[in-house]
C-alpha positions as CSV (number, residue, x, y, z in Angstrom):
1,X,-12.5,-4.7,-41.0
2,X,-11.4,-6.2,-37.9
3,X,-13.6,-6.3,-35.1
4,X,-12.2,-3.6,-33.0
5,X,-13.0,-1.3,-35.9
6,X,-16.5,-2.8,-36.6
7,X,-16.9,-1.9,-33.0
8,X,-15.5,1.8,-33.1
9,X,-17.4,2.1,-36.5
10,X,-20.9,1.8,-35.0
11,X,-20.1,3.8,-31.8
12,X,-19.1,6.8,-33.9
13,X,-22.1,6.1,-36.0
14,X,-24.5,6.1,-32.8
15,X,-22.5,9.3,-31.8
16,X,-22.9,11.3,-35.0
17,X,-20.6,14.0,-36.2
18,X,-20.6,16.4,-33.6
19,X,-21.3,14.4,-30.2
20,X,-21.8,16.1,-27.3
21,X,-20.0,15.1,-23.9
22,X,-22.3,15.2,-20.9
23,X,-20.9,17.6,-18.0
24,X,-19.4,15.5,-15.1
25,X,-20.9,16.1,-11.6
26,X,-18.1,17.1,-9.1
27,X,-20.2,18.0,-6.3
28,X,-18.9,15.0,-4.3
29,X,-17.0,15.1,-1.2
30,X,-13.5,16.5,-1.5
31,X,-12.4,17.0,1.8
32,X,-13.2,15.4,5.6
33,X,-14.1,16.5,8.9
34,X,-10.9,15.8,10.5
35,X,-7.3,17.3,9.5
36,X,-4.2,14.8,8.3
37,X,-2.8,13.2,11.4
38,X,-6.2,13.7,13.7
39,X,-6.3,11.0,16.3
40,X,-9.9,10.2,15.2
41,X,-8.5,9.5,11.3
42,X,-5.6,7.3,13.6
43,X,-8.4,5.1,14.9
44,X,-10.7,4.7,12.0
45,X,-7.6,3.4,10.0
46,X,-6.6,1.0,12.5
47,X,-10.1,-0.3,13.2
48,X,-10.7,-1.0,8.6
49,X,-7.0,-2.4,8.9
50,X,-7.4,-4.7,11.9
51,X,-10.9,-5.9,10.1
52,X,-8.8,-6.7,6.7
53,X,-6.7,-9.1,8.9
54,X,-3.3,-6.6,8.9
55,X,-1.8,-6.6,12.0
56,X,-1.3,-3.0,13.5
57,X,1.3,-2.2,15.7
58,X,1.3,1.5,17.1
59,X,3.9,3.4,18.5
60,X,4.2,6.7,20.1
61,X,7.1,8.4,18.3
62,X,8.9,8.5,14.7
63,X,12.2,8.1,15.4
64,X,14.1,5.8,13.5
65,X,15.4,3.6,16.5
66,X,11.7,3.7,17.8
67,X,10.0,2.4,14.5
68,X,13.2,-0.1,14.1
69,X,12.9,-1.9,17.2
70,X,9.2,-2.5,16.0
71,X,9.7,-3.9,13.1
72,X,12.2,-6.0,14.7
73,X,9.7,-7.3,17.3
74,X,7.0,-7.5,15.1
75,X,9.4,-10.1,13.0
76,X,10.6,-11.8,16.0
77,X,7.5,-12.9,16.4
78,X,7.0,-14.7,13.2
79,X,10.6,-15.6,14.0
80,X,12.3,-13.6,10.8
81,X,15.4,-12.1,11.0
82,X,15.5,-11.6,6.9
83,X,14.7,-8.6,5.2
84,X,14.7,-6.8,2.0
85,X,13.9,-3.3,2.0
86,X,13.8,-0.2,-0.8
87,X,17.1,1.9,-1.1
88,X,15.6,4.7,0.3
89,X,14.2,2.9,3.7
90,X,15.7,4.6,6.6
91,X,18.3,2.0,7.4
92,X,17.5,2.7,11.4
93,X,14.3,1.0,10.2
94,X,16.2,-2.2,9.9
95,X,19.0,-2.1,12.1
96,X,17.9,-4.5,14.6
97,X,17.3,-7.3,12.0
98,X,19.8,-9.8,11.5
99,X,20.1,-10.0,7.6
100,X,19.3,-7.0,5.6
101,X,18.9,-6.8,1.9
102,X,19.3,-3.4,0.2
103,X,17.3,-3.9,-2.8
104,X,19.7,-2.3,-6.1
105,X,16.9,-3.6,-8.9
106,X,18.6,-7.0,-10.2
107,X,16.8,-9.7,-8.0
108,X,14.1,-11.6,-9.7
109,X,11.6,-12.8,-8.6
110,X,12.9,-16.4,-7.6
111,X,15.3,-14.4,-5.7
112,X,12.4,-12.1,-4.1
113,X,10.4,-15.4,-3.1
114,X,13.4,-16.8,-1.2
115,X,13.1,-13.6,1.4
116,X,11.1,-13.8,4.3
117,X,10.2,-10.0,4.5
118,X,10.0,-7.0,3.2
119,X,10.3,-3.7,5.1
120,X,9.2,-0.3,3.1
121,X,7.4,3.1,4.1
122,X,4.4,4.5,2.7
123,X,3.3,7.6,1.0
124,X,-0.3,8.1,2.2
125,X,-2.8,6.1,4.3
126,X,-6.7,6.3,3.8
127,X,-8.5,5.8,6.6
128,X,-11.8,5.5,5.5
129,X,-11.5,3.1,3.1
130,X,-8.3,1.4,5.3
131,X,-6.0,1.9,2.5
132,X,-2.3,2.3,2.3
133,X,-0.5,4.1,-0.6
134,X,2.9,3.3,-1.6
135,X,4.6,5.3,-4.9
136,X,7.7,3.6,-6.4
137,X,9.8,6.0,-4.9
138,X,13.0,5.6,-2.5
139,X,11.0,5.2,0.3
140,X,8.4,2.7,-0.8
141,X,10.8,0.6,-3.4
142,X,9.4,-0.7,-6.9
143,X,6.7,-2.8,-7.1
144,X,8.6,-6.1,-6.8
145,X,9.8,-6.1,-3.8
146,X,6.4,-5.4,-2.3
147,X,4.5,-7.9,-4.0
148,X,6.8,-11.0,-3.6
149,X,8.0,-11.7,0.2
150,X,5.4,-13.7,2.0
151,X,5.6,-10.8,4.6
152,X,5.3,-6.7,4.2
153,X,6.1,-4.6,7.3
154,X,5.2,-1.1,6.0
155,X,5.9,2.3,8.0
156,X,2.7,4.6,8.4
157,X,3.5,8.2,9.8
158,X,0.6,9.2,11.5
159,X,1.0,12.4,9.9
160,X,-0.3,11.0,6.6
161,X,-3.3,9.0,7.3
162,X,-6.4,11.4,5.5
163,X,-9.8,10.9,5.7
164,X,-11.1,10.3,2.1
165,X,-9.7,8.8,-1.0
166,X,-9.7,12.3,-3.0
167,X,-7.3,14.0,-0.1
168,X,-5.0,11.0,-1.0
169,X,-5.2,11.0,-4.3
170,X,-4.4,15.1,-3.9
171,X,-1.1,13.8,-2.6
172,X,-0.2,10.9,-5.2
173,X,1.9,11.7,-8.4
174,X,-0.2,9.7,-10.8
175,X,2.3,9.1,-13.2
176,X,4.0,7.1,-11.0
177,X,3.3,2.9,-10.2
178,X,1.0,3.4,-7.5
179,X,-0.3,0.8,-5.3
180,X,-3.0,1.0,-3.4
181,X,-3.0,-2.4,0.0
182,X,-6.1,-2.7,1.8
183,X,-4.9,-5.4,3.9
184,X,-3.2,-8.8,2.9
185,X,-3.6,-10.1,-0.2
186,X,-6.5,-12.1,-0.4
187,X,-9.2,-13.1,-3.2
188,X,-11.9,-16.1,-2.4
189,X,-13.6,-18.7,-5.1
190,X,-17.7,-18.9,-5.8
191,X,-18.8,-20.2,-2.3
192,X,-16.9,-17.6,-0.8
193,X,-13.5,-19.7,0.6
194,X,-11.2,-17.2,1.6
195,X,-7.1,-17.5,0.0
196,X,-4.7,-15.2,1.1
197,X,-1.3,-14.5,-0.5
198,X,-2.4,-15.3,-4.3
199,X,-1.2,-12.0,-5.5
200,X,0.9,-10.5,-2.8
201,X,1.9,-11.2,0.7
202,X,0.0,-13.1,2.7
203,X,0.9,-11.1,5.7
204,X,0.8,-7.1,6.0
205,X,2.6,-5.8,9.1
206,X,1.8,-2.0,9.6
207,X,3.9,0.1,12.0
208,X,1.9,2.9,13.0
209,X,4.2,5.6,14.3
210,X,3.1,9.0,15.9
C-alpha cells in the first residue's frame, strides 16, 4: 500500500459507509451596491491598484486611437518603443509604437524575455479586491506573453470594473486559463524584503479608458 492509499484508506474509514456531506452556506454577498462601470467602482479600483504599485493611467474615452496614444505615452516614458501583443489586441492599441510584435504562439520564452513590453486587454476588473482578469482569449493572449515581458500595459474598459469577486467570477468562463493581477508581481522573504518581478512583470501599466 502506498502512502497515498494508506491515506485515503483511513479517511474513508473515519467517514464510514454512508458519509454525509454538510450543506454549504451561500448566504454571502453576491452582488454590490454600485452597478458595472459606476464611477465610485472606477475610483475604488484605481485607489487598490495605485496602492499595489500599478501605475494607472485614465482616460476619458474608448476609442482605439484614444487608448493607443496612451499606451504609447505611457511607454515613452520608460523609453519603450517594443511590443508584443495578443492576436486579437485592437491593432489601434499599438499603432503609435515603433516595433510591434503580433504574437502567432511559437516564441519561447527566451524570445518572450528579449521584449520590452507587452500590450493586452482584459476581461474583467475587481475593484474591491483591485484585481484584473485576463482569459486566454484573443483579446487578453495566452498566458506567456503576459507573464514574461518585464513590462504589461493592460486595457481596462471602465465598463467592466465590478464591485465583488463573485460578479467577476459571474463573467469568467472557468474552463478557460484564467489569471487573476493584483498589481506587479511581487513576493518578499521572512523579514518582509519586498522583490518584484520574480514571477511576472515587474511593472503593470493599466489604461483605464471610459
Amino acid at each position: 500500500m502506498t502512502a497515498r492509499e494508506e491515506v485515503l484508506a483511513r479517511i474513508r474509514g473515519a467517514l464510514g459507509n454512508d458519509p454525509v456531506a454538510p450543506e454549504v452556506p451561500r448566504a454571502y454577498r453576491r452582488e454590490g451596491e454600485y452597478a458595472a462601470g459606476a464611477p465610485e467602482l472606477v475610483l475604488q479600483l484605481v485607489d487598490r491598484l495605485e496602492d499595489y504599485r500599478a501605475t494607472v493611467v485614465r482616460i476619458g474615452a474608448e476609442d482605439g486611437d484614444s487608448i493607443g496614444r496612451a499606451v504609447a505615452d505611457a511607454l515613452a516614458t520608460l523609453e519603450i518603443g517594443q511590443a508584443v501583443t495578443a492576436v486579437g489586441t485592437p491593432r489601434e492599441w499599438t499603432a503609435w509604437l515603433a516595433d510591434v510584435i503580433v504574437d502567432d504562439g511559437q516564441l519561447d520564452a527566451r524570445s518572450l524575455d528579449r521584449i520590452p513590453a507587452v500590450v493586452t486587454g482584459s476581461v474583467v476588473a475587481i475593484s474591491e479586491t483591485g484585481t484584473i482578469v485576463l482569459d486566454g482569449g484573443p483579446l487578453c493572449g495566452r498566458r506567456a506573453i503576459t507573464l514574461v515581458p518585464d513590462v504589461h500595459v493592460c486595457v481596462v474598459r471602465a465598463t467592466d470594473v465590478v464591485q465583488t469577486v463573485h460578479e467577476g467570477l459571474r463573467r469568467l468562463d472557468p474552463i478557460t486559463p484564467l489569471t487573476f493581477i493584483s498589481g506587479p508581481s511581487a513576493t518578499s522573504d521572512i523579514e518582509l524584503d519586498r522583490v518584484e518581478g520574480v514571477h511576472g512583470p515587474r511593472t503593470l501599466i493599466v489604461v483605464l479608458a471610459g
